[in-house]
C-alpha positions as MATLAB code, in Angstrom:
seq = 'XXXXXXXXXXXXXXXXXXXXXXXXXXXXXXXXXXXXXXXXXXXXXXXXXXXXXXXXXXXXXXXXXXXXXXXXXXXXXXXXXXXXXXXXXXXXXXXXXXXXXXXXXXXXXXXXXXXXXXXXXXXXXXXXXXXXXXXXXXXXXXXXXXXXXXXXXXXXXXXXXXXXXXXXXXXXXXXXXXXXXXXXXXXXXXXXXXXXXXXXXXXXXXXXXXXXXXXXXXXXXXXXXXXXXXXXXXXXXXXXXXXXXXXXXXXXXXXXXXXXXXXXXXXXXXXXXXXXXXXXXXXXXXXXXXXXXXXXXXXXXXXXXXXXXXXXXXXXXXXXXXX';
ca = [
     -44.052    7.664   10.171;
     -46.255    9.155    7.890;
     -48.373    7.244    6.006;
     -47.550    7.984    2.461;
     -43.740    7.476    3.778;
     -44.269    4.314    5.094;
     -45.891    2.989    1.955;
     -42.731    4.691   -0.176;
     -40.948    3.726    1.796;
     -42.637   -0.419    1.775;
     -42.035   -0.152   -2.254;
     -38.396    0.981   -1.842;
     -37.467   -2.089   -0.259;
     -39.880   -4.693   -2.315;
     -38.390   -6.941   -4.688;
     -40.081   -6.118   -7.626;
     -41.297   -2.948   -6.877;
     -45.125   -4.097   -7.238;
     -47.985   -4.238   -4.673;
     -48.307   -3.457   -1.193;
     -49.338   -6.283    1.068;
     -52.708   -6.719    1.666;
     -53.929   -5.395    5.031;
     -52.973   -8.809    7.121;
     -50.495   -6.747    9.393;
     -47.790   -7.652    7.548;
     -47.221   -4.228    5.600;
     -46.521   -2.970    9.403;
     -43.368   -5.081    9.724;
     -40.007   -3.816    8.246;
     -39.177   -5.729    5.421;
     -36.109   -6.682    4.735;
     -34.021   -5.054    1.721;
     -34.265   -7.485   -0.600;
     -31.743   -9.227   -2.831;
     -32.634   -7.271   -6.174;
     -30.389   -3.811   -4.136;
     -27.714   -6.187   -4.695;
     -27.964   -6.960   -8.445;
     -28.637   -3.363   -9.061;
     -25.250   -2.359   -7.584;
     -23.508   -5.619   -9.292;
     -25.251   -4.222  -12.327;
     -24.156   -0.783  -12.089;
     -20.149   -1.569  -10.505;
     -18.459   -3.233  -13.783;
     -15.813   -4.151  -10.780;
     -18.112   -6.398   -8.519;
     -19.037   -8.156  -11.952;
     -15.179   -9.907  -12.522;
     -13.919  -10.068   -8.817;
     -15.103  -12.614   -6.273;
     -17.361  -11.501   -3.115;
     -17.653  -13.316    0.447;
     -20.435  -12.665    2.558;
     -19.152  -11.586    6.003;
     -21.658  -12.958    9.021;
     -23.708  -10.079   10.704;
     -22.230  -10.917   14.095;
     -18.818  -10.712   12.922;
     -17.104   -7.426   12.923;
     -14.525   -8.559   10.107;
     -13.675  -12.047    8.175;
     -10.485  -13.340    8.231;
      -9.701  -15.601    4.757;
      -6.458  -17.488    5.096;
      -3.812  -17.262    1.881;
      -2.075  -19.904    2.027;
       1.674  -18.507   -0.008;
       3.828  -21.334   -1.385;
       7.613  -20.597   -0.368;
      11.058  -21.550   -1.948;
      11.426  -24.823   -0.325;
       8.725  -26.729   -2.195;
      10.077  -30.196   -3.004;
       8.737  -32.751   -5.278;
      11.478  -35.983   -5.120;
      12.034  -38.948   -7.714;
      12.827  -41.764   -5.138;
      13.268  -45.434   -6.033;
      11.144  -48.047   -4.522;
      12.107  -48.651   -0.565;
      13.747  -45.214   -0.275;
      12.199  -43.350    2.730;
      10.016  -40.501    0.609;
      10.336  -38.267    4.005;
      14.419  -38.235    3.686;
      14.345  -34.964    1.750;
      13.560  -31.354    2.515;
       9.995  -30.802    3.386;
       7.485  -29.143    1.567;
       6.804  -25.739    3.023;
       4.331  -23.244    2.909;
       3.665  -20.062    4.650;
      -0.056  -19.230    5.957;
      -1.217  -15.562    5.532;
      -4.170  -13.844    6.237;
      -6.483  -11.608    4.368;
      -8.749   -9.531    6.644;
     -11.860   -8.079    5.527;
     -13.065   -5.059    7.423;
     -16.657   -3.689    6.044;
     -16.591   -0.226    6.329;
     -19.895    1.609    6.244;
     -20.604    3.659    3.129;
     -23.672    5.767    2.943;
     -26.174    8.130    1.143;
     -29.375    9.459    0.704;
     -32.045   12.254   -1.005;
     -34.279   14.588    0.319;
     -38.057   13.980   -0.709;
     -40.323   17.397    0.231;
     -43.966   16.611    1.208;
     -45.322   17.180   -2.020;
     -43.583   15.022   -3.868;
     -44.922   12.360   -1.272;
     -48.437   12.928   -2.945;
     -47.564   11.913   -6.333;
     -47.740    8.493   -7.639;
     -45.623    6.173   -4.975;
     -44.590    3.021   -7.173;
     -42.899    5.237   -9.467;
     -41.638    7.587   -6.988;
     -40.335    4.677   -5.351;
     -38.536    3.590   -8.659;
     -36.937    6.508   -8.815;
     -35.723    6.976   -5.484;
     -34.157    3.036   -5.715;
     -32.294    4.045   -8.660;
     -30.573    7.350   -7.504;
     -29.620    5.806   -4.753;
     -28.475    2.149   -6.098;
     -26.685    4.531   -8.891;
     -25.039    6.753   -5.922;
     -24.066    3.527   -3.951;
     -22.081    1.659   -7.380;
     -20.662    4.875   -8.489;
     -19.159    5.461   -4.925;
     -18.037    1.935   -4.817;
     -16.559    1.707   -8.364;
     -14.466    4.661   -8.272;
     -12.864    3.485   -4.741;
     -12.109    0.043   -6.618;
     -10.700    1.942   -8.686;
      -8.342    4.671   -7.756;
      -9.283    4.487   -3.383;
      -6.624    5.568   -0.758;
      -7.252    4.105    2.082;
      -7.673    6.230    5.686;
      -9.101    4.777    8.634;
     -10.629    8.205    9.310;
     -14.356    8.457    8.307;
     -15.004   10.923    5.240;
     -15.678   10.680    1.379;
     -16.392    7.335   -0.179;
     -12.644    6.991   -1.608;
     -11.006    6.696    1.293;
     -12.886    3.995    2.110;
     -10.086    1.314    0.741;
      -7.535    1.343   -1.817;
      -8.518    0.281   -5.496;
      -6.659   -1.626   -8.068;
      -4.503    1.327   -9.559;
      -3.449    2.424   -6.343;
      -2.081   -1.004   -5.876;
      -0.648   -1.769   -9.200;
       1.626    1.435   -8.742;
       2.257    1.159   -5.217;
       4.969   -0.410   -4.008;
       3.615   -3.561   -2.274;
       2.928   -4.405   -5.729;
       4.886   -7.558   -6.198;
       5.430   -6.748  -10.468;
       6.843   -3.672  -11.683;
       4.900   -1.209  -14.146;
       4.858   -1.961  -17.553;
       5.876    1.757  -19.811;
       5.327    2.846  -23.146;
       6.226    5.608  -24.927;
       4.782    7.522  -28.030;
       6.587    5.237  -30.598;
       5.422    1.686  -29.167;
       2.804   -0.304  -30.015;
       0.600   -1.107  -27.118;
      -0.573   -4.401  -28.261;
       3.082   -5.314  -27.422;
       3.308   -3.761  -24.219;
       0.242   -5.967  -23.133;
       1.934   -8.939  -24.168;
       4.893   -7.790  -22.317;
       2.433   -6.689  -19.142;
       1.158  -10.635  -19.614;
       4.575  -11.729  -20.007;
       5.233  -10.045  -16.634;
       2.660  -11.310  -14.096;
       4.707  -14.987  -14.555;
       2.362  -18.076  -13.686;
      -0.447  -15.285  -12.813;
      -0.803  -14.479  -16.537;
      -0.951  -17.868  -18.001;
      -4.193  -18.395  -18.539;
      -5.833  -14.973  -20.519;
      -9.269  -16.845  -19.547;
      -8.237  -15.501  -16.027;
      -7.159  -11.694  -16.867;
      -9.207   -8.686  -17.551;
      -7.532   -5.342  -18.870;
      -8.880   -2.216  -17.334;
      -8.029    0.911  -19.167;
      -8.993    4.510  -19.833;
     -10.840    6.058  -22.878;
      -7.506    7.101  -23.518;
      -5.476    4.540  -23.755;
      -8.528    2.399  -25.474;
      -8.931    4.995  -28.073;
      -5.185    4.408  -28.692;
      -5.754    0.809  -29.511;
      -8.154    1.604  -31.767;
      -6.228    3.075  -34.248;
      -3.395   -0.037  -33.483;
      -3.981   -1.364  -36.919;
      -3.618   -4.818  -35.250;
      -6.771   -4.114  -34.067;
      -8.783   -4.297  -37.634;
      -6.537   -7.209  -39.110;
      -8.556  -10.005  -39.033;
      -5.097  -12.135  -38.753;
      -4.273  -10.511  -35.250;
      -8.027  -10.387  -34.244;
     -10.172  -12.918  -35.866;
     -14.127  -11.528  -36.145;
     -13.007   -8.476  -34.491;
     -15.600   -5.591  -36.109;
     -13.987   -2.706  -34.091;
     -15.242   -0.214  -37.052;
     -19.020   -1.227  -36.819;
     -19.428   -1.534  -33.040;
     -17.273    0.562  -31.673;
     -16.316   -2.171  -28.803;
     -12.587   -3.195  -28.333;
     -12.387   -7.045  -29.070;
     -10.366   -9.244  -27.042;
      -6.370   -8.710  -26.932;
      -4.392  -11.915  -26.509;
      -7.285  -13.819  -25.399;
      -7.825  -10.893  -22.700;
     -11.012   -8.818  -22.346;
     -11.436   -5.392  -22.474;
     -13.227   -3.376  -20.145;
     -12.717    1.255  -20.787;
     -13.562    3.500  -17.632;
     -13.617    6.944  -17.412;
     -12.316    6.950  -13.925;
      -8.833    5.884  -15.363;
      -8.655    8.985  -16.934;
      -8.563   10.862  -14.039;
      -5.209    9.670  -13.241;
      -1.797   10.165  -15.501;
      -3.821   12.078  -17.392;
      -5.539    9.161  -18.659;
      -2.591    7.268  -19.861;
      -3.211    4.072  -18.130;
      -4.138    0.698  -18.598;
      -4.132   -2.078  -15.784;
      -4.450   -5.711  -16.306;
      -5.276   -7.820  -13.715;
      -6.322  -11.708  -12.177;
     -10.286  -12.236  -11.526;
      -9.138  -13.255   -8.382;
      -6.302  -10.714   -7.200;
      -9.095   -8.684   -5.099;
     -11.665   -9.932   -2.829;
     -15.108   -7.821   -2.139;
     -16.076   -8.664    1.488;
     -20.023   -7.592    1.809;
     -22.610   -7.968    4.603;
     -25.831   -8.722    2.802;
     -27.772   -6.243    4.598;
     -28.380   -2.851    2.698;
     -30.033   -0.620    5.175;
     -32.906    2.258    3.819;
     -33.871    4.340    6.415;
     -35.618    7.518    6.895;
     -35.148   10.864    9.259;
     -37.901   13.587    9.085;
     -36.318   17.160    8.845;
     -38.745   19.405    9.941;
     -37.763   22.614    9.285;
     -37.446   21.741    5.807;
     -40.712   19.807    5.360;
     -38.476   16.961    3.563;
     -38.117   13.502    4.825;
     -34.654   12.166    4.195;
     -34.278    8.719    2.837;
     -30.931    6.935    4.051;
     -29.701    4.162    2.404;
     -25.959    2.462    3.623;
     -24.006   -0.908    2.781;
     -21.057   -2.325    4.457;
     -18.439   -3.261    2.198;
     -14.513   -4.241    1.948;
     -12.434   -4.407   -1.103;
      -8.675   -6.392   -0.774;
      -6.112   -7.788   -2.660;
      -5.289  -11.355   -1.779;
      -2.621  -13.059   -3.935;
       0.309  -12.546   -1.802;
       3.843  -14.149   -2.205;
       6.498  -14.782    0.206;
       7.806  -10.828    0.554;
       4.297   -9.878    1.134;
       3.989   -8.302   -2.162;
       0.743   -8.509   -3.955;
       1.010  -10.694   -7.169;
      -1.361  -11.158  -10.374;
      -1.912   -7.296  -11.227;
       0.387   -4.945  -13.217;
       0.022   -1.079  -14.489;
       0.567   -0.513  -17.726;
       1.553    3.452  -18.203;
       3.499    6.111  -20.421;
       7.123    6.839  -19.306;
       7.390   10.235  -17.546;
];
């Protein structure tokens, strides 16, 4: 590897970006990508920032986490004192699993010699970024809107996301509409209403939605009455204020779908990211070109897990106009 490569490619992988090793042999060993890649994509993926991630062993091909799905015969008994407690029905559950596959999801740039002579720790800055930025925006869109397919091919096939589960029909509650005439505010409430035991706790939800739909709410007048929305200063900032106790979070991938009327509310803990800690950054020399390319690749899994007893996923909703 050429030198100036090796060094860019040294920086690329240090934690804060600073100085090379000094020449004790230890710049000649491959570092290892180090933990900061990760907070850059958390950083950058507003999905990996509410959902829970497992780390999936490097000798392990997939994880399997057990769900453990309460069925109808749960039995709690008043007995009087002597009475055999074990008389009754027994309490029952059923034992599912959730398996997390990584799947490998890649990209790179092109660097041409030149730009190799120009000044390496912010070269190397830049480089991190574009592809940290490539890597979350990949990710965050399959969370998102993904359709699965085992094949290999673009990023958002890689799993499916949230809204292709809330409309799907292993969803286990059915879509919330609206029409033109109703107050959104409302339909939350009834979206809340919906996910049963799931939705109890607004501490525990987060609503997704598109610029659409959030530019909706803001002209709810709801959303400026101080009754409805205590310290809410939606005029001054811009930012939609908690609804029912449940935050707010506006993407402009949900506008890509139903032309952007859309809105999903979901549990913290209704998808799983399954990640193996490793980010790779690699490089292949393309001679003909005189460019080196620089490779960087993750292996990651996205999945629902709150299941119920017909296999139906539980603890997310869509929230949607009437066609």
């Amino acid at each position: 590897m050429d030198k100036k490569l090796k060094e860019l490619m040294d920086l690329i992988k240090a934690d804060d970006l600073g100085q090379l090793p000094d020449n004790t042999g230890a710049s000649t060993l491959l570092k290892p990508v180090a933990a900061k890649v990760i907070e850059e994509l958390i950083e950058a993926n507003v999905l990996r920032r509410f959902f829970p991630r497992i780390t999936i062993p490097k000798e392990a091909r997939n994880l399997t986490v057990p769900a453990i799905v309460y069925g109808d015969t749960n039995n709690v008994r008043v007995i009087d004192y002597g009475e055999d407690a074990t008389s009754g029905n027994e309490t029952t559950y059923a034992t599912k699993s959730i398996v997390l596959i990584p799947r490998l999801l890649v990209t790179y740039v092109d660097i041409i010699e030149d730009d190799l002579e120009t000044s390496i720790p912010n070269l190397a800055r830049f480089i991190r970024k574009a592809l940290t930025t490539k890597l979350a925006e990949a990710e965050e869109k399959a969370m998102f809107t993904g359709v699965y397919n085992s094949s290999s091919g673009g990023y958002a096939n890689i799993f499916n996301g949230i809204y292709t589960v809330a409309k799907g029909s292993s969803c286990a509650t059915s879509p919330v509409t609206y029409g033109a005439s109703d107050d959104l505010i409302e339909k939350i409430a009834d979206a809340k209403k919906s996910l049963g035991v799931y939705g109890r706790s607004a501490r525990d939800l987060v609503l997704f939605c598109s610029y659409t739909f959030g530019n909706k709410l803001r002209k709810n007048e709801k959303i400026y009455n101080v009754n409805f929305m205590p310290g809410s200063d939606v005029l001054k900032t811009g930012t939609l204020p908690p609804i029912l106790g449940v935050k707010v979070i506006e993407t402009s991938i949900l506008d890509d779908v139903e032309n952007g009327e859309v809105a999903i509310l979901v549990r913290k803990d209704a998808f799983l990211v399954g990640e193996r800690k490793a980010v790779w950054v690699k490089t292949d020399e393309i001679v003909e070109k005189f460019t080196s390319r620089i490779i960087m690749a993750e292996q990651i899994d996205f999945k629902p897990q709150l299941i119920n007893t017909a296999d139906k996923f539980e603890g997310i909703v869509l929230i949607h106009k009437a066609s």
